[in-house]
PDB file with SEQRES, HELIX, SHEET and CRYST1 records, atoms N, CA, C and O in Angstrom:
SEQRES   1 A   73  UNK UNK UNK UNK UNK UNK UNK UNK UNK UNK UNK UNK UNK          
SEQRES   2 A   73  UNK UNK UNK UNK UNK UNK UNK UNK UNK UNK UNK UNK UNK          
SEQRES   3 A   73  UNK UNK UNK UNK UNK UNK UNK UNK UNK UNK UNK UNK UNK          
SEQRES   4 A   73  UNK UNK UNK UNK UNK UNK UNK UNK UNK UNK UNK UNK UNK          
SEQRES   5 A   73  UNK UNK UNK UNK UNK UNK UNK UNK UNK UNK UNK UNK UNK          
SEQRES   6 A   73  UNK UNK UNK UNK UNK UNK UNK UNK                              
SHEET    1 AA1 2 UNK A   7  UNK A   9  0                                        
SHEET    2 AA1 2 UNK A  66  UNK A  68 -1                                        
SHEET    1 AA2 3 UNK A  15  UNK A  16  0                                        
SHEET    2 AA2 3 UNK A  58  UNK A  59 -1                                        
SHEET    3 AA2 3 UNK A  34  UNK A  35 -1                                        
SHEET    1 AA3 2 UNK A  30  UNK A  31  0                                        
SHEET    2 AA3 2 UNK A  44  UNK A  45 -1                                        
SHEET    1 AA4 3 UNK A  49  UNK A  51  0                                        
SHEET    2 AA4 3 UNK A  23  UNK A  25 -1                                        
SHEET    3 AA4 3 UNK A  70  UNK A  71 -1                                        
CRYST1    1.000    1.000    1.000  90.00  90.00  90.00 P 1           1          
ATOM      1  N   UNK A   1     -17.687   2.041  -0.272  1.00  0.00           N  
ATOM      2  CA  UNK A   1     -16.624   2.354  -1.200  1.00  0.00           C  
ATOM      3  C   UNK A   1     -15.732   1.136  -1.441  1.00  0.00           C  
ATOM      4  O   UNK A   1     -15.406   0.929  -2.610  1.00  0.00           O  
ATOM      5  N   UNK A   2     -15.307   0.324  -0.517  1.00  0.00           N  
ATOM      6  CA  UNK A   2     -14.638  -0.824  -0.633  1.00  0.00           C  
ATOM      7  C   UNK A   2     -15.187  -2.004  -0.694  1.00  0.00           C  
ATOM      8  O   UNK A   2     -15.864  -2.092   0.331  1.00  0.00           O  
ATOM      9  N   UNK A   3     -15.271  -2.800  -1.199  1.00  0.00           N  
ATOM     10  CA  UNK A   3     -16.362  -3.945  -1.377  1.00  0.00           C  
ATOM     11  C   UNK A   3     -15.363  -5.524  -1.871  1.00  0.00           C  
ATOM     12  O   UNK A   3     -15.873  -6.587  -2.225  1.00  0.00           O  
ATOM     13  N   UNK A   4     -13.740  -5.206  -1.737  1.00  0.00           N  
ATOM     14  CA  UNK A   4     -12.934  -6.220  -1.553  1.00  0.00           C  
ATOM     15  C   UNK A   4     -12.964  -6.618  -0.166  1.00  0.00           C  
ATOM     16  O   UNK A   4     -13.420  -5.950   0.762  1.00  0.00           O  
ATOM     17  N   UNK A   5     -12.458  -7.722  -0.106  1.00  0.00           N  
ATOM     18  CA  UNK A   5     -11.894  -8.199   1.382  1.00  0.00           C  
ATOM     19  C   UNK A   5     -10.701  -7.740   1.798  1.00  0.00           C  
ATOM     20  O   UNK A   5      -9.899  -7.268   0.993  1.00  0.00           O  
ATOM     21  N   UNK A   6     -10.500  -7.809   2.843  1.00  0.00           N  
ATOM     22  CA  UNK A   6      -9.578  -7.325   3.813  1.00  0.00           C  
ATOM     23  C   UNK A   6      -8.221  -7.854   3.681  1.00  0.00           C  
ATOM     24  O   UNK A   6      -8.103  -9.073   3.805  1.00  0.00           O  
ATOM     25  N   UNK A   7      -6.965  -7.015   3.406  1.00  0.00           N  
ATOM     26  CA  UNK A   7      -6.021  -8.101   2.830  1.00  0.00           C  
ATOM     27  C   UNK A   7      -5.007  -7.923   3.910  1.00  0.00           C  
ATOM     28  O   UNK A   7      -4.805  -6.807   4.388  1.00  0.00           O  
ATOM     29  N   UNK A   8      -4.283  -9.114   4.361  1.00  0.00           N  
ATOM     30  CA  UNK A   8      -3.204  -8.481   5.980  1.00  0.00           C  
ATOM     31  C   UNK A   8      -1.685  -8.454   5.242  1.00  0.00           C  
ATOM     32  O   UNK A   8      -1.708  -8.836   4.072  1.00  0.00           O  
ATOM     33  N   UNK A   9      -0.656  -8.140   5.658  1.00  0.00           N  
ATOM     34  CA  UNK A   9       0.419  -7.801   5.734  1.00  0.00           C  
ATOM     35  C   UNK A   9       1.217  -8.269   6.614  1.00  0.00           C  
ATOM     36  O   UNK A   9       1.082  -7.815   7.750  1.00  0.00           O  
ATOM     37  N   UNK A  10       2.032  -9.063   6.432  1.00  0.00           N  
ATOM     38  CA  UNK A  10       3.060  -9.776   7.448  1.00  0.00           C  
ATOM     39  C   UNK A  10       4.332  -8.718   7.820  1.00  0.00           C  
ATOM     40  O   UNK A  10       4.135  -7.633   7.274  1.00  0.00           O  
ATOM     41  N   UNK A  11       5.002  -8.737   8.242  1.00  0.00           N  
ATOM     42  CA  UNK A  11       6.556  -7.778   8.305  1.00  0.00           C  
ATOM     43  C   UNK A  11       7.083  -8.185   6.999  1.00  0.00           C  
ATOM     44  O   UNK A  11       7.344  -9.388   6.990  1.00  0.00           O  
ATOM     45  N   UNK A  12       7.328  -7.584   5.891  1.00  0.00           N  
ATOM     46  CA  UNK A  12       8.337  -7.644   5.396  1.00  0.00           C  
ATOM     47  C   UNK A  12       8.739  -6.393   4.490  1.00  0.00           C  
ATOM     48  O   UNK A  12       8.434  -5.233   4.769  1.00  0.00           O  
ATOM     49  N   UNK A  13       9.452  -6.778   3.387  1.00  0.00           N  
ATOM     50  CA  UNK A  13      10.012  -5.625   2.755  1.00  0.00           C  
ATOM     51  C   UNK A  13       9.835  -6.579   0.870  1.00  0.00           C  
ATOM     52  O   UNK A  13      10.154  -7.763   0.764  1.00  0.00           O  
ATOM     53  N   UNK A  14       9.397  -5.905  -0.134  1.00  0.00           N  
ATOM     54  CA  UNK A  14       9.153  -6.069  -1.536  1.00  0.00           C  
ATOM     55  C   UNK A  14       8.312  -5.550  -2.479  1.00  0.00           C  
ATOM     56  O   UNK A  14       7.189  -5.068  -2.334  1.00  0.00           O  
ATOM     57  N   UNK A  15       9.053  -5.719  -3.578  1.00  0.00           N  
ATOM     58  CA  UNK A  15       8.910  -4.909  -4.776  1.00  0.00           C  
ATOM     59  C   UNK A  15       7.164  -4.900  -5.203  1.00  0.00           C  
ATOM     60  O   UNK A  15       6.348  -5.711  -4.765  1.00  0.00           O  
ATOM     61  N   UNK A  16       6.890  -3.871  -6.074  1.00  0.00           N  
ATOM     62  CA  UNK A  16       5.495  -4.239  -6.110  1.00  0.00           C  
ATOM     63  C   UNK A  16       4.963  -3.131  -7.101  1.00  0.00           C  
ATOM     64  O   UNK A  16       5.038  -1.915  -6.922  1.00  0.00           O  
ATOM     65  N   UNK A  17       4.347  -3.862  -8.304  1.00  0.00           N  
ATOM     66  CA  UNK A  17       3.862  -2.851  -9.518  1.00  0.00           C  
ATOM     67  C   UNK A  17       2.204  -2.847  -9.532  1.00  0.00           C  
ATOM     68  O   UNK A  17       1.333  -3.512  -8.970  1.00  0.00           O  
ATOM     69  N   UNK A  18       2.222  -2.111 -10.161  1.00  0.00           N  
ATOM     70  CA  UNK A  18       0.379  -1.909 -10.232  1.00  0.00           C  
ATOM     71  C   UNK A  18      -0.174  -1.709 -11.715  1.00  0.00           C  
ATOM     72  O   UNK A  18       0.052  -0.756 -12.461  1.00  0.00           O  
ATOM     73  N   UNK A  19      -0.885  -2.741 -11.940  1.00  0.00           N  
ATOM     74  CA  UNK A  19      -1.188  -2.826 -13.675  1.00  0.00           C  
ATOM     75  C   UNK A  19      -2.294  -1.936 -14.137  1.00  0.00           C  
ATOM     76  O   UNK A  19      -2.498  -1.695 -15.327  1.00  0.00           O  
ATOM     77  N   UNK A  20      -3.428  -1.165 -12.551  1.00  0.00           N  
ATOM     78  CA  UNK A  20      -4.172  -0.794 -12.685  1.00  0.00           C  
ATOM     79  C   UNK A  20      -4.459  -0.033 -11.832  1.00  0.00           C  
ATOM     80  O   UNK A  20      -3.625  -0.267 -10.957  1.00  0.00           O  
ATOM     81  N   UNK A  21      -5.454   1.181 -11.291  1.00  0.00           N  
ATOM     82  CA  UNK A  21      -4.892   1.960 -10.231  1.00  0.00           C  
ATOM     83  C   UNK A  21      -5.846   1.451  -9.264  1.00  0.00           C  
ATOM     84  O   UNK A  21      -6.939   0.922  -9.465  1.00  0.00           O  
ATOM     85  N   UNK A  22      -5.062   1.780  -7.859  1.00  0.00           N  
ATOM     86  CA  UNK A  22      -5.822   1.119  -6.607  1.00  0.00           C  
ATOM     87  C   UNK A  22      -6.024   2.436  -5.886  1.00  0.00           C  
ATOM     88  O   UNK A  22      -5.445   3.511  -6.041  1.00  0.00           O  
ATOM     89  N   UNK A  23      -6.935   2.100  -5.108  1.00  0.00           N  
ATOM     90  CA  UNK A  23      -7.556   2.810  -3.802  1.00  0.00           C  
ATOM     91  C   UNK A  23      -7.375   1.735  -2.505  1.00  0.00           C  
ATOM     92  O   UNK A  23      -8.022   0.717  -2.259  1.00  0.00           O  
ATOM     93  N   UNK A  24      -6.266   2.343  -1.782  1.00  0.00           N  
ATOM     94  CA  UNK A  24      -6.144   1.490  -0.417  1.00  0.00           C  
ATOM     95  C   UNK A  24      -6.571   2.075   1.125  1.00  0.00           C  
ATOM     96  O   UNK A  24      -6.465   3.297   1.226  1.00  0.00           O  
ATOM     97  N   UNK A  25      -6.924   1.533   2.034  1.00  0.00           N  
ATOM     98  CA  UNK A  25      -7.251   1.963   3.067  1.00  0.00           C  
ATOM     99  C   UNK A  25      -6.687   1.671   3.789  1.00  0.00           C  
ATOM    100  O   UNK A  25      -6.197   0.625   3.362  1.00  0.00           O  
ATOM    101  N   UNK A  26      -6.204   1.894   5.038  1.00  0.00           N  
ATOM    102  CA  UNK A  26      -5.071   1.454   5.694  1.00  0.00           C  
ATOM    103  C   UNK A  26      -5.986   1.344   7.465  1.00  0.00           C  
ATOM    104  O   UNK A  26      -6.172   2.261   8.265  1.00  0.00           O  
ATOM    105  N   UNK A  27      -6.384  -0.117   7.576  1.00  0.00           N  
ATOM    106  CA  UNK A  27      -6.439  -0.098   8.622  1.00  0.00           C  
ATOM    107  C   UNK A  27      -6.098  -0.412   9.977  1.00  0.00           C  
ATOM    108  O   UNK A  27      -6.744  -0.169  10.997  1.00  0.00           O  
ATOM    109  N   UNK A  28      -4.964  -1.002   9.844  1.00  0.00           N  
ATOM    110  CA  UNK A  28      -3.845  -1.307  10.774  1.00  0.00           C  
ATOM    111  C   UNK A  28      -2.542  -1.108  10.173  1.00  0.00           C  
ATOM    112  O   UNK A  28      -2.454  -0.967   8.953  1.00  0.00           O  
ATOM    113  N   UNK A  29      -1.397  -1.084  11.017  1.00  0.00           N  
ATOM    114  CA  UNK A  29      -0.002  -1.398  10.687  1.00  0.00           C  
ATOM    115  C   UNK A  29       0.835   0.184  10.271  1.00  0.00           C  
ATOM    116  O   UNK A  29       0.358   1.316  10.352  1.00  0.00           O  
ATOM    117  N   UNK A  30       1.886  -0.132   9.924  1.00  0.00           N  
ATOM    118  CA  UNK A  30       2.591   0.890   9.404  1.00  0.00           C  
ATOM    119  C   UNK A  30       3.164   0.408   8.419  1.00  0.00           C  
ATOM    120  O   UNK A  30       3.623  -0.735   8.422  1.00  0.00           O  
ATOM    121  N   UNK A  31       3.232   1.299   7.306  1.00  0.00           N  
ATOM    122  CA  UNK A  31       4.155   0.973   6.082  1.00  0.00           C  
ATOM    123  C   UNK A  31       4.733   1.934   5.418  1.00  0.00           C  
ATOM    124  O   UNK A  31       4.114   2.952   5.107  1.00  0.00           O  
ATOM    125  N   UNK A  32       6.086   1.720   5.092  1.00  0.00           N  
ATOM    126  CA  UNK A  32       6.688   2.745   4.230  1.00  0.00           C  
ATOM    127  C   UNK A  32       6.560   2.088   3.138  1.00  0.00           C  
ATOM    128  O   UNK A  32       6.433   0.865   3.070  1.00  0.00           O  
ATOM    129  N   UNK A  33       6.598   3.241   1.758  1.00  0.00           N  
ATOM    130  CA  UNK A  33       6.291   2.703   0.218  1.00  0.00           C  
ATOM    131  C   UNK A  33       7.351   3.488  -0.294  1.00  0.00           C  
ATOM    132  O   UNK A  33       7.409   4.647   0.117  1.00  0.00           O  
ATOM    133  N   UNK A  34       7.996   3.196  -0.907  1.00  0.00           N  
ATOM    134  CA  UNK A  34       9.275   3.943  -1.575  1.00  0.00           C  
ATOM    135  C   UNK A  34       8.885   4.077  -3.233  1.00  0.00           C  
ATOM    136  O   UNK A  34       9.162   2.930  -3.583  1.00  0.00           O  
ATOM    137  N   UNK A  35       8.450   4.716  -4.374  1.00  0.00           N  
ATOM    138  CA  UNK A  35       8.495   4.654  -5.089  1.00  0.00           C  
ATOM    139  C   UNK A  35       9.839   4.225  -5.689  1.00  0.00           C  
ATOM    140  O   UNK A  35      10.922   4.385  -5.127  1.00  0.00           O  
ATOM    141  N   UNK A  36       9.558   3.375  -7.506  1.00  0.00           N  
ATOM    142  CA  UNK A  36      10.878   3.474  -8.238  1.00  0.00           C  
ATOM    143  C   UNK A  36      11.908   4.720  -8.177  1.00  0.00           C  
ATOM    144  O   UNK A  36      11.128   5.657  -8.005  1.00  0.00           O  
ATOM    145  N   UNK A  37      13.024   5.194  -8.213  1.00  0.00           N  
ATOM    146  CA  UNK A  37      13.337   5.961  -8.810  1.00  0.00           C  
ATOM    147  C   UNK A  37      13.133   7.621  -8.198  1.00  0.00           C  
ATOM    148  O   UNK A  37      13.739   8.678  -8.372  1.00  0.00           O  
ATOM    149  N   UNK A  38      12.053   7.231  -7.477  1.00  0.00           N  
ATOM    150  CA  UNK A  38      11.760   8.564  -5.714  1.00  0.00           C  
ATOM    151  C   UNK A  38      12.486   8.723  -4.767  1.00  0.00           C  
ATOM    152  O   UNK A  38      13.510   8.127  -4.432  1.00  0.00           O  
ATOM    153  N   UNK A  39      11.754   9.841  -4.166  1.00  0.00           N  
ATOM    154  CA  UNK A  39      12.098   9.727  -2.995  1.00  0.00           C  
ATOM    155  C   UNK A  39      11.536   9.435  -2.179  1.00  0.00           C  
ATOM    156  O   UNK A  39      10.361   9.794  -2.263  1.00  0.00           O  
ATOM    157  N   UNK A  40      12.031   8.374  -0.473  1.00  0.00           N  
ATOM    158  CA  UNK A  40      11.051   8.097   0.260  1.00  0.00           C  
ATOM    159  C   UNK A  40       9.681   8.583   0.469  1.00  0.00           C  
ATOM    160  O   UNK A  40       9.528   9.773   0.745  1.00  0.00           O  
ATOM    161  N   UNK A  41       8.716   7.839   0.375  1.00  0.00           N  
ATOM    162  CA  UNK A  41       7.295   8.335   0.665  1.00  0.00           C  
ATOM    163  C   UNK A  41       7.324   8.851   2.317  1.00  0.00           C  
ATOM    164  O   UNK A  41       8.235   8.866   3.144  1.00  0.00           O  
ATOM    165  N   UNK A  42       5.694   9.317   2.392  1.00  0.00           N  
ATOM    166  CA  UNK A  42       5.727   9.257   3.742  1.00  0.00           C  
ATOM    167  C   UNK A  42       5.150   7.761   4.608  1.00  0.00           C  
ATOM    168  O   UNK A  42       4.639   6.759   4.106  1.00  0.00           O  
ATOM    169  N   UNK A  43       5.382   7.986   5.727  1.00  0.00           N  
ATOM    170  CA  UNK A  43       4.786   6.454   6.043  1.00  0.00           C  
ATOM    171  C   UNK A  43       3.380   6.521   6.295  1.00  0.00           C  
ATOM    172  O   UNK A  43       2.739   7.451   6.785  1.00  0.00           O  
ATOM    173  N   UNK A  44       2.918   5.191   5.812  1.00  0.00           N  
ATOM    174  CA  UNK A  44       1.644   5.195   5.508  1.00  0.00           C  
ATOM    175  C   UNK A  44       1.090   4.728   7.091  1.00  0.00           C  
ATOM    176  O   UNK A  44       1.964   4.189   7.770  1.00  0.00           O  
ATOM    177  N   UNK A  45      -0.171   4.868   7.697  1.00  0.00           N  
ATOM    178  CA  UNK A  45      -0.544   4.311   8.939  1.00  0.00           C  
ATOM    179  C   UNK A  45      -2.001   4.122   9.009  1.00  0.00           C  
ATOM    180  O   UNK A  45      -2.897   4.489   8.249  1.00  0.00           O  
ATOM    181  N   UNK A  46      -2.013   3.444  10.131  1.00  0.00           N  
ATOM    182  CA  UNK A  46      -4.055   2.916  10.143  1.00  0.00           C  
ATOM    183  C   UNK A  46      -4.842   4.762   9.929  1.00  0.00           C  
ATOM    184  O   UNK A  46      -4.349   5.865  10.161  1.00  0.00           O  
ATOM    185  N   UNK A  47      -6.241   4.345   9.388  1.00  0.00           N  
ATOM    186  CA  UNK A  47      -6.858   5.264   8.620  1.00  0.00           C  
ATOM    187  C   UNK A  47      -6.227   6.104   7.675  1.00  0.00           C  
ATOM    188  O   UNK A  47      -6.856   7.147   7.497  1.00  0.00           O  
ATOM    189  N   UNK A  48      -5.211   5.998   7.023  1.00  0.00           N  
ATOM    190  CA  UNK A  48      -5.019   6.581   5.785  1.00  0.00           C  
ATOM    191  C   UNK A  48      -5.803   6.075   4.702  1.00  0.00           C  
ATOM    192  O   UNK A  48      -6.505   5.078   4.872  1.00  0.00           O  
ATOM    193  N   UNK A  49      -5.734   6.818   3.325  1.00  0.00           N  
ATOM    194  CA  UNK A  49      -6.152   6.466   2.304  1.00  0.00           C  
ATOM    195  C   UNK A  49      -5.561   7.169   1.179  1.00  0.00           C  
ATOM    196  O   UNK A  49      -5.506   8.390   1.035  1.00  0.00           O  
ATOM    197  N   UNK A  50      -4.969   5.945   0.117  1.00  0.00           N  
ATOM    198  CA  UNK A  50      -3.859   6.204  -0.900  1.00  0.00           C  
ATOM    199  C   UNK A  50      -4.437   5.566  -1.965  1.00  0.00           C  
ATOM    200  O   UNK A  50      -4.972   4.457  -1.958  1.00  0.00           O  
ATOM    201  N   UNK A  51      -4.282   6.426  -3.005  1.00  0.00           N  
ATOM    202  CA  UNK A  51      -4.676   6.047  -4.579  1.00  0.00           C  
ATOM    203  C   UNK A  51      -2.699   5.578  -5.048  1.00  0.00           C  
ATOM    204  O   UNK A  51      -1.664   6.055  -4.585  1.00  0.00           O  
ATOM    205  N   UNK A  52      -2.865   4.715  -5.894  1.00  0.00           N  
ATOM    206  CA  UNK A  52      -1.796   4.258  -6.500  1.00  0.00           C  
ATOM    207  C   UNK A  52      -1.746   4.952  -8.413  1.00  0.00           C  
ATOM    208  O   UNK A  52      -2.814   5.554  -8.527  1.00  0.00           O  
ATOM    209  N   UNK A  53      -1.472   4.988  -8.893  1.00  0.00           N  
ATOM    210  CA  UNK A  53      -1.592   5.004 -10.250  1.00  0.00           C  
ATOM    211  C   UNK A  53      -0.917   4.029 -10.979  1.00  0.00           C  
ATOM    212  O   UNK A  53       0.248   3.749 -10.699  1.00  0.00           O  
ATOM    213  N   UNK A  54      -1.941   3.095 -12.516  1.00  0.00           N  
ATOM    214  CA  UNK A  54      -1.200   2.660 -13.089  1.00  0.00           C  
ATOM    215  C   UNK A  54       0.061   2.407 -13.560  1.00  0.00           C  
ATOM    216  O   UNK A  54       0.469   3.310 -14.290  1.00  0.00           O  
ATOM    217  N   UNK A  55       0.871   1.437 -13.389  1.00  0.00           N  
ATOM    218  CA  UNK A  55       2.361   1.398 -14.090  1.00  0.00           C  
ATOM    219  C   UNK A  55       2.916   1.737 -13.140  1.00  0.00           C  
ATOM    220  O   UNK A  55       4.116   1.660 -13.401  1.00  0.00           O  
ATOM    221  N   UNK A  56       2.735   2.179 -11.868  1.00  0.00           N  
ATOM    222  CA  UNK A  56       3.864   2.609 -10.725  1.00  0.00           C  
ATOM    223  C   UNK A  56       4.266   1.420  -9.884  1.00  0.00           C  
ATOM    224  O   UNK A  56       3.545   0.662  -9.235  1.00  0.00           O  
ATOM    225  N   UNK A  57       5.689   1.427 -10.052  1.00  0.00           N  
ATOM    226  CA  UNK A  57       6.681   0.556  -8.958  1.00  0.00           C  
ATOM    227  C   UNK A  57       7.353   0.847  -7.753  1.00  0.00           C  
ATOM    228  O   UNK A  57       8.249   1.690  -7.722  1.00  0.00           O  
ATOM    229  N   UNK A  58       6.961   0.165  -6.675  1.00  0.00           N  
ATOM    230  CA  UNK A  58       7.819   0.559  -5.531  1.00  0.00           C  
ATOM    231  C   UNK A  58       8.221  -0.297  -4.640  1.00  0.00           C  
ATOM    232  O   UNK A  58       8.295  -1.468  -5.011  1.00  0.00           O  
ATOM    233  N   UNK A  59       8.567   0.017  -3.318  1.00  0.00           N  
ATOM    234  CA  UNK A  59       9.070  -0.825  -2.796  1.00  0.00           C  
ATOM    235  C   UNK A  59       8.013  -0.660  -1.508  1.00  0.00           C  
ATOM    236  O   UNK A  59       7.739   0.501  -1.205  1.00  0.00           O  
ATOM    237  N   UNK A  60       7.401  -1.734  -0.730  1.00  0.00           N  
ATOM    238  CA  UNK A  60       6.837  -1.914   0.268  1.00  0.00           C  
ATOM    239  C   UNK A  60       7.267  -1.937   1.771  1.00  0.00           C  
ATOM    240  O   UNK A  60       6.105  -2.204   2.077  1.00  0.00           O  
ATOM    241  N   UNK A  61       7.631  -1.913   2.469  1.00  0.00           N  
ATOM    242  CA  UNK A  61       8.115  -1.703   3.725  1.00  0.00           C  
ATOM    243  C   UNK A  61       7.286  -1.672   4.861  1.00  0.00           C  
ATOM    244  O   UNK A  61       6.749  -0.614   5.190  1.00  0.00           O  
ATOM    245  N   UNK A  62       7.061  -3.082   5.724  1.00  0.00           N  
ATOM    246  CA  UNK A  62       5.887  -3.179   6.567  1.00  0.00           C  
ATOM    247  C   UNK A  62       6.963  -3.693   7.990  1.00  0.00           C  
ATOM    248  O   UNK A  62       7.609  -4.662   8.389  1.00  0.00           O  
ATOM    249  N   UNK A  63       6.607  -2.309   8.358  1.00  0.00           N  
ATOM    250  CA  UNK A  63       7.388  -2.261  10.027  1.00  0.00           C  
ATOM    251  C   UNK A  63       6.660  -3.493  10.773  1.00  0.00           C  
ATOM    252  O   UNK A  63       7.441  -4.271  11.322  1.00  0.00           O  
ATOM    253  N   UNK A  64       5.330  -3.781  10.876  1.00  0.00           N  
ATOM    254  CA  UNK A  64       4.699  -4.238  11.538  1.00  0.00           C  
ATOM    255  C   UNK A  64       3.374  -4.934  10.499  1.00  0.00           C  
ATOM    256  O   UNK A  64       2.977  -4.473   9.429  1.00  0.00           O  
ATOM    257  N   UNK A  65       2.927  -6.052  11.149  1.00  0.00           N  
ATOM    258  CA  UNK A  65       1.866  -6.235  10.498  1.00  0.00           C  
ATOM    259  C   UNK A  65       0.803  -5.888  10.829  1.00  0.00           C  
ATOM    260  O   UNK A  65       0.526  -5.654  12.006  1.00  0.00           O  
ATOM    261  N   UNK A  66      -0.506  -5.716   9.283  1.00  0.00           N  
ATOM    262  CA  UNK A  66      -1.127  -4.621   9.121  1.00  0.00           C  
ATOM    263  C   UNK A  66      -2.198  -5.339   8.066  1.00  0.00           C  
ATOM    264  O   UNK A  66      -2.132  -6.456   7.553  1.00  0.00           O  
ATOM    265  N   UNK A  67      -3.228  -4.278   7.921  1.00  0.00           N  
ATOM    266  CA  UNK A  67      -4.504  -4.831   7.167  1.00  0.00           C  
ATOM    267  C   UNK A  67      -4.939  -4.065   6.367  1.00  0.00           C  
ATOM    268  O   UNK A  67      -4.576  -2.893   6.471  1.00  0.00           O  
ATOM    269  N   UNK A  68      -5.736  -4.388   5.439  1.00  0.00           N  
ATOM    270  CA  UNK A  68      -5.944  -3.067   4.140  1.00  0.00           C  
ATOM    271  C   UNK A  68      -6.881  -3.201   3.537  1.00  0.00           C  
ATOM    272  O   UNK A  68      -6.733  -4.200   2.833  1.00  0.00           O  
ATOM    273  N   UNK A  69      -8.022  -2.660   3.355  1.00  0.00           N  
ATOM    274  CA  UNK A  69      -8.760  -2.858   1.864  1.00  0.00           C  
ATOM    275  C   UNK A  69      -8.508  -2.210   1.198  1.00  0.00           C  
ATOM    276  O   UNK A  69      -8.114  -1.091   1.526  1.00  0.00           O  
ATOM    277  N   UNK A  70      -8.622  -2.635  -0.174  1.00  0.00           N  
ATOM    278  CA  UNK A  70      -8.402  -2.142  -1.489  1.00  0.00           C  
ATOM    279  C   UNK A  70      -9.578  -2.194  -2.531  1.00  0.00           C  
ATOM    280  O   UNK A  70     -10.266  -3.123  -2.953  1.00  0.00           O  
ATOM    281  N   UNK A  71      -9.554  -1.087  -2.741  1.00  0.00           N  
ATOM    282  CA  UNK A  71     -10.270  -1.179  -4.947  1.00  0.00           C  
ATOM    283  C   UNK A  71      -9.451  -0.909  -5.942  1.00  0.00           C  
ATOM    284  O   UNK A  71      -8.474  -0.162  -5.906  1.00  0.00           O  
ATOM    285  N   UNK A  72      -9.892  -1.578  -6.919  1.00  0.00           N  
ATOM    286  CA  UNK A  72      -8.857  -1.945  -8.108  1.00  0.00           C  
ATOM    287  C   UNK A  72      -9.761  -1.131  -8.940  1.00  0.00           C  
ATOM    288  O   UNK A  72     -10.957  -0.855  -8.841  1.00  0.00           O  
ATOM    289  N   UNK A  73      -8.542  -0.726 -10.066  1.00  0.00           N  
ATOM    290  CA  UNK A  73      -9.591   0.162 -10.611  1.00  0.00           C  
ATOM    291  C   UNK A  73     -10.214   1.758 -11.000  1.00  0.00           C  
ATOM    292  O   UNK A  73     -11.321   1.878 -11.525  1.00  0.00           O  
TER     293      UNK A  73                                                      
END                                                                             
């Protein structure tokens, strides 16, 4: 299903839009994602899996660093 490379995540906190929709996998770390204009998400953690939808903005929030594949798309 995933056929990108593995992308890591340092600690931090920033903004972040999506021009196209993703499929992420979460295999390390913890992250909170705050949508624009939402309310807090839940926190995301190793083995989850989150679709994004086009045009959505949020805010990233990485307690810890963490690793991910993604499809675009």
């Amino acid at each position: 299903m995933f056929g990108r490379p593995t992308c890591a995540k340092e600690v931090s906190e920033f903004p972040w839009a999506y021009d196209e929709p993703e499929t992420c996998r979460f295999l390390e770390g913890d992250v909170l994602i705050k949508p624009d204009g939402g309310k807090r998400g839940p926190d995301r953690k190793k083995g989850d899996l989150v679709a994004f939808p086009s045009g959505m903005s949020c805010i990233w929030k990485a307690a810890v660093p963490g690793k991910e594949h993604n499809r675009f798309g």
